[in-house]
C-alpha positions as CSV (number, residue, x, y, z in Angstrom):
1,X,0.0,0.0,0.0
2,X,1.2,3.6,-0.6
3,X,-0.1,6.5,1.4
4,X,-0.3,9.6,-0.7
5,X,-0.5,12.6,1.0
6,X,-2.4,15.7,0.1
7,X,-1.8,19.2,2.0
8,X,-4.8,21.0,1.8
9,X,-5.7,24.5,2.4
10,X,-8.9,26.3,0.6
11,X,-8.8,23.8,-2.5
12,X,-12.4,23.5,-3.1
13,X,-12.5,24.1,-6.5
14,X,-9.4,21.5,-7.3
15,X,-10.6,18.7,-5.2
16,X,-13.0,17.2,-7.3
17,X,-10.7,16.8,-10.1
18,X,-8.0,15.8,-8.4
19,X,-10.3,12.7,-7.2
20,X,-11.5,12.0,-10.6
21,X,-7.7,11.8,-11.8
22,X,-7.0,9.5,-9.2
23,X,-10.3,7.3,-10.5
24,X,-8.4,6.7,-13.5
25,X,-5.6,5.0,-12.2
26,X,-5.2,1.5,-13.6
27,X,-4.0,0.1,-10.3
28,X,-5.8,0.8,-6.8
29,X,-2.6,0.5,-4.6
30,X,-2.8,3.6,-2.4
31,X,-5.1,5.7,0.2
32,X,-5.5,9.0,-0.1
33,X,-4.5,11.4,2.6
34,X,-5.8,14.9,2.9
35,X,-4.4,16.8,5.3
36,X,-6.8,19.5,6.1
37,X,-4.7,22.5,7.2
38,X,-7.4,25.1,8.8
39,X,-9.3,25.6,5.4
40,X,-12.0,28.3,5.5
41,X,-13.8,27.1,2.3
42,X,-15.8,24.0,1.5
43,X,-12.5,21.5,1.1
44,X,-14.0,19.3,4.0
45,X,-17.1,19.5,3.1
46,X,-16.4,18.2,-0.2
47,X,-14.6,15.7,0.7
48,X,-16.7,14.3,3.4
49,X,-19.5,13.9,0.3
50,X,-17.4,12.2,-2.1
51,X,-14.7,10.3,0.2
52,X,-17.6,7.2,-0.5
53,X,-17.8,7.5,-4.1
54,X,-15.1,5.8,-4.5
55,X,-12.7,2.1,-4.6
56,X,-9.8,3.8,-3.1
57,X,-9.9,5.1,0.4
58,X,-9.7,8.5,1.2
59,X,-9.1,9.8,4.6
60,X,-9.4,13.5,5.8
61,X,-7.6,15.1,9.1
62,X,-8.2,18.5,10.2
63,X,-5.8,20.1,11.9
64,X,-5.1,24.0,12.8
65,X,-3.1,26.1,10.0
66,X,0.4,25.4,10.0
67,X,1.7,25.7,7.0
68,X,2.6,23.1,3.9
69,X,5.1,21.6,5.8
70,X,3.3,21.4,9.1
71,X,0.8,19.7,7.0
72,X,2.9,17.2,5.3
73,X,4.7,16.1,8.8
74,X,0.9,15.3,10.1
75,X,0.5,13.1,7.0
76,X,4.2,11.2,7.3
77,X,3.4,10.6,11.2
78,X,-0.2,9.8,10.5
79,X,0.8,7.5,7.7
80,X,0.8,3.2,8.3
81,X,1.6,2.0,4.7
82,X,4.7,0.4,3.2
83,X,5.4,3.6,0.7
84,X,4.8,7.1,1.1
85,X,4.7,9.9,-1.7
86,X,3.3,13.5,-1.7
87,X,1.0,15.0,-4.5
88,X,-0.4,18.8,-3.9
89,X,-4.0,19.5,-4.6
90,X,-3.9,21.6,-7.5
91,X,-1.4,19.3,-9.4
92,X,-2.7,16.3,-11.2
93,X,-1.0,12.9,-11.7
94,X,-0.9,10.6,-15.1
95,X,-3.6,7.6,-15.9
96,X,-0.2,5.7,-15.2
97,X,1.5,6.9,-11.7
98,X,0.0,4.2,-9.8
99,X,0.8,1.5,-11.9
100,X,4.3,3.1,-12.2
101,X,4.9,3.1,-8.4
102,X,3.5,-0.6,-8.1
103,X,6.4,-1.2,-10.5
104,X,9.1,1.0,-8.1
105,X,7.6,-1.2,-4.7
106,X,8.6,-4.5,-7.1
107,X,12.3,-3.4,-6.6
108,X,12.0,-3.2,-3.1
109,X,13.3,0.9,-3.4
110,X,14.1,2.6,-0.4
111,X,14.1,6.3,-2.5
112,X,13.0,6.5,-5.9
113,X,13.3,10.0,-7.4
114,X,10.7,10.2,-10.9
115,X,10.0,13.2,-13.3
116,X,7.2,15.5,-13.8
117,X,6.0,17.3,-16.5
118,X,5.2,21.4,-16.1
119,X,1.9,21.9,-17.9
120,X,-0.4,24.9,-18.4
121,X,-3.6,22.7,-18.3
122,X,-4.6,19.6,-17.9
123,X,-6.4,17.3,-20.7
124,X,-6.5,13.6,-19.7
125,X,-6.2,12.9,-23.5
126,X,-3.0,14.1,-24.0
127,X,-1.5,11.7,-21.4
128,X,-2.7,8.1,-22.6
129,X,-0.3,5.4,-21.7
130,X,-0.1,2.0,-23.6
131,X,-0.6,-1.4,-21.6
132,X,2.4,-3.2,-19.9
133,X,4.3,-0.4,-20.7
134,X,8.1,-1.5,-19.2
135,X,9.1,1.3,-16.7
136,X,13.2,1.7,-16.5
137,X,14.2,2.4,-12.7
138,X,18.0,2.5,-12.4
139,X,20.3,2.2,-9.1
140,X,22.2,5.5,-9.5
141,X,24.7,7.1,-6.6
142,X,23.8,9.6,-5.0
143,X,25.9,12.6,-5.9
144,X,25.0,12.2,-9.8
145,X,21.8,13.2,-8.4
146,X,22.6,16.1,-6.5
147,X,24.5,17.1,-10.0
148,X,21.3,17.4,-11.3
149,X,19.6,18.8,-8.3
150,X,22.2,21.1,-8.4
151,X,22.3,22.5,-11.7
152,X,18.2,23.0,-11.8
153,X,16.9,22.3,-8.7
154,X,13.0,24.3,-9.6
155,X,12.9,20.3,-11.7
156,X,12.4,19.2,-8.7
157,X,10.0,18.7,-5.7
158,X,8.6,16.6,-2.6
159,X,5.8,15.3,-5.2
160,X,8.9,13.3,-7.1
161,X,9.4,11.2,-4.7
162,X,8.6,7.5,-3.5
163,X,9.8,6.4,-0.2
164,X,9.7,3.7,2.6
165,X,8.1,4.7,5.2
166,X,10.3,3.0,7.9
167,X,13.3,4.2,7.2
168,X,12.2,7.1,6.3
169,X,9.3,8.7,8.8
170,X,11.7,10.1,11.2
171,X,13.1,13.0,8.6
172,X,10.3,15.7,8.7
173,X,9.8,18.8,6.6
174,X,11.6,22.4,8.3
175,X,8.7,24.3,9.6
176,X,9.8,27.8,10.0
177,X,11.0,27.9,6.3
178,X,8.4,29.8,4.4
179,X,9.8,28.9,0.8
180,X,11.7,26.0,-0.6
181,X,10.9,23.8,2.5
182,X,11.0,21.1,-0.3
183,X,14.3,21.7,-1.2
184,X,16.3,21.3,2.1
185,X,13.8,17.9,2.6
186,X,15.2,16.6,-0.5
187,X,18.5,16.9,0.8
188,X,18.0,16.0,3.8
189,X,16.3,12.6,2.1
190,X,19.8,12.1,0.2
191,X,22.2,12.7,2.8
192,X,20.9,9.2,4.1
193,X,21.6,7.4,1.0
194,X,24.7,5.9,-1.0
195,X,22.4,5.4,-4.5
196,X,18.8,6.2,-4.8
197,X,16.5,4.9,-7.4
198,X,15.8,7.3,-10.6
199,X,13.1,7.3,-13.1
200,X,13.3,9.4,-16.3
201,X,9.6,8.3,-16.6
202,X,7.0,12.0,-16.3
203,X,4.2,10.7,-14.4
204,X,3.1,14.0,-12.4
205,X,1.8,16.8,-13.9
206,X,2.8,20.2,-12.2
207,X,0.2,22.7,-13.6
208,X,1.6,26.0,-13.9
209,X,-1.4,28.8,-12.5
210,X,-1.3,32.1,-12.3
211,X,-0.9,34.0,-9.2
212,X,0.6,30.5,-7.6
213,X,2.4,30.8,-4.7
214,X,5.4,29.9,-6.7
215,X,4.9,32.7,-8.9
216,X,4.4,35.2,-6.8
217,X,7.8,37.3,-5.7
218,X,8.6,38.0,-2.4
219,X,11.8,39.1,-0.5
220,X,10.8,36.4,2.4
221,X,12.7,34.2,-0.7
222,X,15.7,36.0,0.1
223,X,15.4,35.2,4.3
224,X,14.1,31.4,3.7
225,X,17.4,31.0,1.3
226,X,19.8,32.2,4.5
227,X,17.7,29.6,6.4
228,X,18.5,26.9,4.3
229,X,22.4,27.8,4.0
230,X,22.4,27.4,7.6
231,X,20.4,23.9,7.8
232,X,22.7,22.8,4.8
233,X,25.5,23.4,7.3
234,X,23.8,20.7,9.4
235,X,24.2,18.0,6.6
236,X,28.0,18.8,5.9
237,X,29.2,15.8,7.8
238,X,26.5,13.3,6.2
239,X,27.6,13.7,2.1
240,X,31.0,13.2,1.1
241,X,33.5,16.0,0.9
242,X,33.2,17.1,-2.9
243,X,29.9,16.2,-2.8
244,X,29.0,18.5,0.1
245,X,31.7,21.1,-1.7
246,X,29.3,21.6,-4.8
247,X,26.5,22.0,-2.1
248,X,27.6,24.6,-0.3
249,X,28.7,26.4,-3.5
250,X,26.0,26.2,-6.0
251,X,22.9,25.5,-4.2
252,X,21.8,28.6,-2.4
253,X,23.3,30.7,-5.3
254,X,21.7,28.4,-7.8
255,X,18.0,29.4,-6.1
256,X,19.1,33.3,-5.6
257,X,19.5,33.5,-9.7
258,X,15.9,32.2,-9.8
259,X,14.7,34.9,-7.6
260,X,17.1,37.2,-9.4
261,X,15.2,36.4,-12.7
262,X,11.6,36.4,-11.3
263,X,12.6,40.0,-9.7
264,X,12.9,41.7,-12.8
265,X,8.9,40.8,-13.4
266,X,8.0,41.6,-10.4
267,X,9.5,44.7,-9.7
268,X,8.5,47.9,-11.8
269,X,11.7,49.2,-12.9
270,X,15.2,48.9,-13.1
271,X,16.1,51.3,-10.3
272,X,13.8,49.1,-8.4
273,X,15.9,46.0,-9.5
274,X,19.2,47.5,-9.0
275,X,18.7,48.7,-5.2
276,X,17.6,44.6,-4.4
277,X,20.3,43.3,-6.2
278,X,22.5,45.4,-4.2
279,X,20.5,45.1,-1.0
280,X,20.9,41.6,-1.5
281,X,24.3,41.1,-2.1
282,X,23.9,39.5,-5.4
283,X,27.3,40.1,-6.5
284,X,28.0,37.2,-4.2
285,X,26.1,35.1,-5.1
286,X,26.6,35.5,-8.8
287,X,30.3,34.8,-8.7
288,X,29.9,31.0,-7.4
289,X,28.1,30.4,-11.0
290,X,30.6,31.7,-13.3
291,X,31.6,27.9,-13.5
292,X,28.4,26.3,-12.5
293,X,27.4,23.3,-15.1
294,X,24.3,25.2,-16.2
295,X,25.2,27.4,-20.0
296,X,22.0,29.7,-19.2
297,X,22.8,29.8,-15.8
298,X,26.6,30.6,-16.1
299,X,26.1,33.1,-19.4
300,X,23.5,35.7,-17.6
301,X,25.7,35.5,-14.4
302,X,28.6,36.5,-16.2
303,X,26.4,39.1,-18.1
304,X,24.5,40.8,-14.5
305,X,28.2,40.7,-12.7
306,X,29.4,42.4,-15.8
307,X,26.3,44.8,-16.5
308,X,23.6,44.5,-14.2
309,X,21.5,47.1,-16.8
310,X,21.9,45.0,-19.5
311,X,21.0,42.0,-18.1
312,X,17.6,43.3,-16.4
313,X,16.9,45.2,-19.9
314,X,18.1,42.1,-21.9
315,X,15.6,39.6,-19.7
316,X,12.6,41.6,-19.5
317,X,12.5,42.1,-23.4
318,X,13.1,38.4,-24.7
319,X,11.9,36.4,-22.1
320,X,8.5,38.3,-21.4
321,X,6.3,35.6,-22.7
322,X,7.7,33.0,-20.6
323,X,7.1,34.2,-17.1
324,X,4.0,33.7,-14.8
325,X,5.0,36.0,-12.0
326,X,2.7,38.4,-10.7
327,X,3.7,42.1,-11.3
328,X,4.4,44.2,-7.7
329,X,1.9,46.5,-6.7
330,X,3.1,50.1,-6.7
């Protein structure tokens, strides 16, 4: 059995296809877990109506607000099945998953680490999967992972992993981090292991909204990263020296370039962007990526260390179209 938990707070309108997406599944091997985190809508009513419509079980706890990660701890400690993943509420999950992580429990994984796919809506028609489809799941070490991890770690989340639940259920989720709480739980998760299991196969679908919590910008990004560096320090004995060594010097500057890039949306101008790149000491984080693995990554580095006017006037022309963050307020 795998327990799949659910944080939930003020998802009314998502629940009910979230539920049906889970109907679909081709293999029943799981219990849903829907952590009710103080929602003031009509999420537990909604699931106290269609918790019975169902061959799966579905079971809700309601707790005060806490948080995402408060949330998720309640479901790990609440949790008695074999296999524990995550999936978030407003996120959907291939006809396949299920069947996919029957295949992973075959192995006998301790950590299995799969892909998702970043999607702007969600048509259950797009993602048919052929019968006995054969899954690859390879035995990979560790620090190729973190490699990847490192290099773009926004691939990345809670909801792209698999794990045992007993040797597992004692690591819990940093509660006084306001962003990338998934980030130091994923390392946290690999500090404990020599190989994990890794799955180039795309079974979650991230849907990419507007207004999301992940899109909007916020300096708090900037105070939850110095958290992180710090709880990273925790971990330096637990990965190997070079491992640790690309840690230290790519991962927290690796997430300030993302909030680098998102500010120059956000923000309304380029004196705007120039006072938090220098209130922020981006200089310094800059400079640990002029030899980071990542072209994109490394090139507009180089190009903000070198002009930070360019860059910002460079950014907001050609990649416009791309972005999804939410434009400051005046």
């Amino acid at each position: 059995m795998i327990d799949i938990i659910i944080p939930l707070y003020n998802g009314e309108k998502y629940i009910n296809d979230l539920l049906d997406c889970f109907a679909r599944q081709r293999v029943y091997n799981f219990r849903l877990i829907f952590v009710n985190d103080g929602s003031i809508d009509k999420s537990s009513t909604i699931l106290d109506m269609r918790k019975k419509d169902y061959d799966f079980e579905i079971v809700v706890i309601n707790k005060k607000n806490g948080g995402v990660a408060s949330a998720r701890n309640t479901g790990i400690l609440f949790s008695t099945a074999e296999y524990i993943t995550f999936v978030d509420v407003d996120d959907f999950v291939t006809e396949n998953y299920s069947e996919f992580l029957e295949e992973a429990k075959k192995k006998d994984v301790d950590l299995l680490l799969f892909q998702s796919i970043r999607v702007k809506d969600y048509d259950s028609s797009k993602y048919e999967y052929k019968k006995n489809k054969k899954y690859i799941i390879e035995n990979v070490e560790t620090d190729k992972i973190i490699d990847e991890f490192i290099v773009n770690p926004t691939r990345y989340g809670v909801y792209n992993l698999l794990f045992k639940r007993e040797k597992f259920q004692n690591i819990l989720f940093e509660q006084n981090l306001v962003y990338y709480e998934d980030y130091e739980y994923l390392y946290k998760m690999f500090a404990s292991q020599k190989t994990i299991y890794f799955s180039y196969e795309e079974v979650y679908l991230y849907l990419q909204r507007f207004g999301s919590a992940m899109n909007k910008f916020n300096e708090e990004r900037i105070y939850s990263l110095k958290k992180i560096e710090v709880l990273l320090e925790g971990l330096k004995n637990k990965f190997q020296e070079n491992i640790y060594n690309k840690i230290e010097k790519w991962t927290i500057s690796r997430l300030y370039w993302s909030v680098l890039w998102q500010s120059i949306f956000a923000l309304n101008n380029y004196s705007e962007f120039k006072k938090f790149y220098q209130r922020t000491n981006g200089k310094n984080y800059l400079k640990k990526l002029i030899d980071v693995p990542f072209f994109k990554v490394k090139l507009t580095s180089i190009l903000c260390l070198f002009s930070p006017k360019i860059y910002y006037y460079l950014v907001s022309i050609f990649c416009k179209k791309r972005t999804k963050i939410v434009k400051s307020k005046k």
